[in-house]
Structure formats: structure tokens, C-alpha cells
VEXDREN-2710 file (C-alpha; in Angstrom, 1 decimal):
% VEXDREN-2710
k/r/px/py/pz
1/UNK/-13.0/-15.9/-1.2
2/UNK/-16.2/-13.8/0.2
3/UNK/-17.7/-11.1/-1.5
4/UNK/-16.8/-8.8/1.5
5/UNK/-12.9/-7.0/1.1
6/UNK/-11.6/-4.8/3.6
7/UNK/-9.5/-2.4/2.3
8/UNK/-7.1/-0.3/4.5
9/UNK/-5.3/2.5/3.6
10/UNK/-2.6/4.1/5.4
11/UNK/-3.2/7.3/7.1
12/UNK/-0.4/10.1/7.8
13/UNK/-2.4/12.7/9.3
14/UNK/-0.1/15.4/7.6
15/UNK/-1.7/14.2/4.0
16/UNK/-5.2/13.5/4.8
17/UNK/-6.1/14.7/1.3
18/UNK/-4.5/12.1/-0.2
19/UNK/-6.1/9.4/1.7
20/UNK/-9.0/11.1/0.7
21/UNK/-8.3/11.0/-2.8
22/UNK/-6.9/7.4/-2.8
23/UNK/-10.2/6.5/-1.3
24/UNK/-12.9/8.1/-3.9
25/UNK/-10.2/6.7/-6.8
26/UNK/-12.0/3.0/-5.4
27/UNK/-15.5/4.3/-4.6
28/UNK/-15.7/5.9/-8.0
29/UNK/-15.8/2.8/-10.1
30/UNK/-18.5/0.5/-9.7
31/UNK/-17.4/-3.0/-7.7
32/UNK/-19.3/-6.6/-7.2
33/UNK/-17.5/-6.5/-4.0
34/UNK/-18.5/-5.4/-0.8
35/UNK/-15.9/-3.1/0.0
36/UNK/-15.1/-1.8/4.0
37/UNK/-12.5/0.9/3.6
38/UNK/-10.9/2.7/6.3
39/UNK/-7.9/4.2/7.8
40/UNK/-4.6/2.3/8.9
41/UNK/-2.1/4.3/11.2
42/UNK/-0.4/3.7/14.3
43/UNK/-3.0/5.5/16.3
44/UNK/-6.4/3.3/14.6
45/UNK/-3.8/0.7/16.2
46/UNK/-5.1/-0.2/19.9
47/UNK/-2.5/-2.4/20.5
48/UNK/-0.1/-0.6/18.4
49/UNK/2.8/0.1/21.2
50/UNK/6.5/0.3/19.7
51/UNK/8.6/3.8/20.1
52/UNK/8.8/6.0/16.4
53/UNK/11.9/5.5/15.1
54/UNK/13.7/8.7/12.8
55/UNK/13.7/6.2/9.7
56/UNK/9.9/5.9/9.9
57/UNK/8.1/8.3/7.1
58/UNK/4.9/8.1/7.8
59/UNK/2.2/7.5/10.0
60/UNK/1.6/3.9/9.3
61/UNK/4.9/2.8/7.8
62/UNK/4.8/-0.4/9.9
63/UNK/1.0/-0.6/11.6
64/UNK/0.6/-2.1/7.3
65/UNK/1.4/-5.4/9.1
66/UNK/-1.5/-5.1/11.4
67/UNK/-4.0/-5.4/8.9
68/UNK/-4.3/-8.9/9.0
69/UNK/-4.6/-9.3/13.2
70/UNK/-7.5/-6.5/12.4
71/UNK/-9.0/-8.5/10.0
72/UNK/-8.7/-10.9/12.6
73/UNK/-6.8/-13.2/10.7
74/UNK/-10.5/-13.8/8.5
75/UNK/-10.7/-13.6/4.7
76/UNK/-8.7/-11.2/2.7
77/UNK/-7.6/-7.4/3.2
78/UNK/-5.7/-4.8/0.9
79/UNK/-3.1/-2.5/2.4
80/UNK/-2.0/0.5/0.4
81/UNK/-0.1/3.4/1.0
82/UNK/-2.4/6.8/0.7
83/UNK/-0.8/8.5/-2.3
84/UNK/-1.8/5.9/-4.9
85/UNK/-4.5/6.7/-7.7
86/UNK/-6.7/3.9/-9.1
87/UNK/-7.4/3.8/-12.9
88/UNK/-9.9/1.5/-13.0
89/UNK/-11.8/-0.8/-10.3
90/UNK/-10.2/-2.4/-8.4
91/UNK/-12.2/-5.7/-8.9
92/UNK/-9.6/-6.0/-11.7
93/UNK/-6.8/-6.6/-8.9
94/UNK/-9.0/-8.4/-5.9
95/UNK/-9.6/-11.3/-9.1
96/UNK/-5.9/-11.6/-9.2
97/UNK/-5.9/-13.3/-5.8
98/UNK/-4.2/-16.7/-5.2
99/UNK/-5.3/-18.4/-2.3
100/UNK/-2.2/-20.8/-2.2
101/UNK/0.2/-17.2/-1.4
102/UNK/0.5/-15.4/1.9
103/UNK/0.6/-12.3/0.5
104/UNK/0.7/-10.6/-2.9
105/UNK/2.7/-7.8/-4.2
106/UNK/4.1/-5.6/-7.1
107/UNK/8.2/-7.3/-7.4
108/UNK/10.0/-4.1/-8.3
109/UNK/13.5/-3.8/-8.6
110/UNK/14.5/-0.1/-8.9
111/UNK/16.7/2.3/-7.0
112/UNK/15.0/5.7/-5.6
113/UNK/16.5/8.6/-7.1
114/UNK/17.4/10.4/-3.9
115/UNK/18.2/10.3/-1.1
116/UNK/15.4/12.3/0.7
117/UNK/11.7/11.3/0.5
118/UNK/8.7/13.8/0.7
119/UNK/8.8/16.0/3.8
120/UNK/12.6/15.6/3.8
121/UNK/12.5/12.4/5.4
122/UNK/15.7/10.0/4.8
123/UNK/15.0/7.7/2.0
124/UNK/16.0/4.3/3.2
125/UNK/16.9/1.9/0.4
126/UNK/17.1/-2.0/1.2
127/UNK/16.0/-5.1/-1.2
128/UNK/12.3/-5.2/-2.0
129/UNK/11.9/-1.4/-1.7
130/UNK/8.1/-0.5/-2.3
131/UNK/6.9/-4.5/-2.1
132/UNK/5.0/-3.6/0.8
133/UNK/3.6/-0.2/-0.4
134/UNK/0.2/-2.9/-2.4
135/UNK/-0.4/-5.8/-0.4
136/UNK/-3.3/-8.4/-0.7
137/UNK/-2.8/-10.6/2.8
138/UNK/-4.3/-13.5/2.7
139/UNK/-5.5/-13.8/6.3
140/UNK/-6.0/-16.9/6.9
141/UNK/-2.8/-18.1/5.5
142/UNK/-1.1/-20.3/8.5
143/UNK/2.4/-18.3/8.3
144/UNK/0.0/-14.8/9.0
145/UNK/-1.2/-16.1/12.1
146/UNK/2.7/-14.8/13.1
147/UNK/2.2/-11.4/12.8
148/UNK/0.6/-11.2/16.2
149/UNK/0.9/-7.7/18.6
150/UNK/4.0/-9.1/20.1
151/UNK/5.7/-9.4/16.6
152/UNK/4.2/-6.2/15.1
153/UNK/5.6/-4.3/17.9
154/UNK/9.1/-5.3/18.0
155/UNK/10.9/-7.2/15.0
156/UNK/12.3/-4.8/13.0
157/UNK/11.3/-2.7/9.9
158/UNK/13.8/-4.4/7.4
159/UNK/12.2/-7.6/8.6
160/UNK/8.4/-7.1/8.0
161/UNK/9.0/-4.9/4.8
162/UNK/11.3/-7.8/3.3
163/UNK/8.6/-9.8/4.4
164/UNK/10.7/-12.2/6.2
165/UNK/8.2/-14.1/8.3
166/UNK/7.7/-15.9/5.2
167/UNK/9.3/-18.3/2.4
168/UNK/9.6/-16.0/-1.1
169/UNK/7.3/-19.5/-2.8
170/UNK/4.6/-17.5/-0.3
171/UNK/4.6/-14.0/-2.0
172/UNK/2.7/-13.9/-4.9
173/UNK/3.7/-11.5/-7.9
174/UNK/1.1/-8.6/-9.0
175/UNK/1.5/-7.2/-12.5
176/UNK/3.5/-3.8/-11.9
177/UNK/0.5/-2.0/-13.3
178/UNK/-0.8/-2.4/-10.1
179/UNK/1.6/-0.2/-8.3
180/UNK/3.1/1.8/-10.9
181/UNK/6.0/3.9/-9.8
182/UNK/5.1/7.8/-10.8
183/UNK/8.7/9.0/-12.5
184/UNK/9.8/5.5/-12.8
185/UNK/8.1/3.5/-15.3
186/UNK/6.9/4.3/-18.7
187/UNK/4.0/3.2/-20.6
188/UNK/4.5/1.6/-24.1
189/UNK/2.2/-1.0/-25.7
190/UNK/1.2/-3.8/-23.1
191/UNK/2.5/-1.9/-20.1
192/UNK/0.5/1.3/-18.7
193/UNK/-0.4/2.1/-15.4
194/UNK/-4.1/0.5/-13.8
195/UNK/-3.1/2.3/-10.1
196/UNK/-0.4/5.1/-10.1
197/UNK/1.6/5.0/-6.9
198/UNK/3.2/8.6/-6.3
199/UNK/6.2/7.3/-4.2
200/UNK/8.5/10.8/-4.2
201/UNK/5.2/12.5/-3.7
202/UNK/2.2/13.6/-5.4
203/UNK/0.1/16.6/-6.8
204/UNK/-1.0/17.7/-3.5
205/UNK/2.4/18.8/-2.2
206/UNK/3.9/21.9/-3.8
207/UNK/6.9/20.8/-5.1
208/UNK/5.6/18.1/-7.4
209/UNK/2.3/19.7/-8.2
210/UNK/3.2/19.6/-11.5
211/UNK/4.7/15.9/-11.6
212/UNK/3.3/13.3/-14.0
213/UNK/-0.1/12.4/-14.0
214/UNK/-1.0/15.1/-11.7
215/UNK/-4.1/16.0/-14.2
216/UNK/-5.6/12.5/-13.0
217/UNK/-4.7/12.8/-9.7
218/UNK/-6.6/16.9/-9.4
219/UNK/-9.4/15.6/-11.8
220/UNK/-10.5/13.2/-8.6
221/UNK/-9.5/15.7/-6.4
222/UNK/-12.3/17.5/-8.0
223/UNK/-14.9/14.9/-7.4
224/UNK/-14.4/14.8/-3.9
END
């Protein structure tokens, strides 16, 4: 593994700030990589060319699979989705990298608690909800080099979030710390959170303003 990591970070235009926050949770903590961060979405995308679908809540809930045909299937990349906060650098989770894995992930195994998602979108619940929300791809894995344009833009979403281009002995387990579910998980000796993940939505929407954690989430708000 190189020294250079690209990072990508899904983009729904509608929550710029936290993208924007996400981002400066990285860049404030000192890293011995070199880290290339930018936006993921269906528009950064060229090639990017199937229909929206009503099930689909954000901007980038399936260009995540592009990232590594824009890495150009070279090295490794990060996805995450844009309302996660990082607690410390995220050095800590590039080192956890297994080259023999296709991918890497938090394994949760939890059940939403509604229905409805942020902005009233339909929460869709299938098995390995929120795998794909932290992914380390391994780019030059051989079973990546499948998740060419023609792929991306029409197998369906069940299929890439389940990950199903690939044998589960591929996908390689993250600590849950990693991608800890805000309103789901609890911390208690040998378990807190390293990157909150504010799945139901975060601090900058008005209705969960004052959710958990939003004092970390404002405090790098503040620092932008």
C-alpha cells in the first residue's frame, strides 16, 4: 500500500455542510498519508448514466461503487457517506487495511427505527443495511475490476449494497467504532465511537439538532 489515499465522500447537494464538516473532521488531525479528498455524486460521475429511482436518498447512494473505476482500479480509496464525524485520524482506520479482502466494512446487524429517513425519504431495510455507508475498496483486487460503467449503471441497488459481486471470505470486517450508528450503539468500557455516522440525520438538520453528539459535530462546524 502507497502513501497516497484517496478519499471520496458522497455529495447530496441539499447537505453540502455536512460534507463540509465530514471533510475538516479528516483534515483536522494530522496524517502520514497523502490524502486526495473530494466529492462523490452522480453528477462528479461522467459516465454515471442510469435513471433515479424513488428508493434512492441521496445524491450518491449508488455512484459509492464508482470509486474504484475513478481510482482507476489503482491502489486503495475510502468511500463514506457525508454525515459521518471523525474522532480521531483516520490513519487509525487506513492501518486496518488487509490487502487479501476486496473491500472492508463495519458488519452491523441492526434494524432502523423508522420507516422514513431524513428528508422524508422511504427507509428501505434489506440484509447488510449501512455495510456500504464506510468502505475501504481495494482497487486492485481482481473481483473489483467488475464494477465497470456497464455494471454500475444497471445491476441493481440491493445487489451492489449487499455487495454481491463478491464471495463474503472477500469483505473484510472493520471494528464498529468505525461507523458508529448515532442513536444506535452505546459506549461502555472497550466500545466508543472513533467516527460517528449520523444515519437518521445529524445536527445540521432542524429536527435532530439536538440529537447525540451534536456538541462534536457544531464544535467542527465551528472550525470550518
Amino acid at each position: 500500500m502507497g502513501s497516497k489515499i484517496k478519499i471520496f465522500i458522497g455529495l447530496d447537494i441539499k447537505h453540502q455542510i455536512a460534507y463540509d464538516v465530514c471533510k475538516e473532521s479528516i483534515l483536522r488531525f494530522d496524517s502520514k498519508y497523502d490524502l486526495e479528498i473530494k466529492p462523490i455524486n452522480y453528477k462528479t460521475v461522467t459516465s454515471y448514466s442510469r435513471p433515479k429511482n424513488k428508493f434512492e436518498s441521496t445524491d450518491f447512494s449508488f455512484a459509492r461503487f464508482w470509486t474504484p473505476f475513478e481510482s482507476n482500479f489503482e491502489g486503495i480509496s475510502i468511500f463514506m457517506d457525508s454525515d459521518f464525524l471523525f474522532l480521531e485520524s483516520i490513519d487509525n482506520l487506513i492501518d486496518l487495511y488487509n490487502s487479501k479482502k476486496a473491500v472492508m466494512c463495519c458488519k452491523h446487524n441492526y434494524t432502523p427505527k423508522s420507516d422514513i429517513k431524513m428528508d422524508g425519504k422511504i427507509q428501505t431495510v434489506y440484509p447488510r443495511k449501512n455495510w456500504s455507508s464506510l468502505i475501504i475498496f481495494n482497487n486492485e483486487h481482481k473481483k473489483n475490476k467488475a464494477l465497470e460503467p456497464w455494471m454500475l449503471n444497471t445491476l441493481t441497488g440491493s445487489y451492489l449494497h449487499r455487495f454481491n459481486w463478491l464471495a463474503d471470505r472477500d469483505i473484510g470486517s472493520l471494528p464498529l467504532e468505525w461507523n458508529w450508528l448515532v442513536g444506535y450503539y452505546k459506549s461502555e468500557p472497550g466500545f466508543n465511537p472513533k467516527a460517528l455516522h449520523f444515519t437518521d440525520g445529524g445536527p445540521w438538520l432542524k429536527d435532530y439538532k439536538n440529537c447525540e453528539y451534536n456538541k462534536l459535530w457544531k464544535d467542527c462546524y465551528e472550525h470550518l
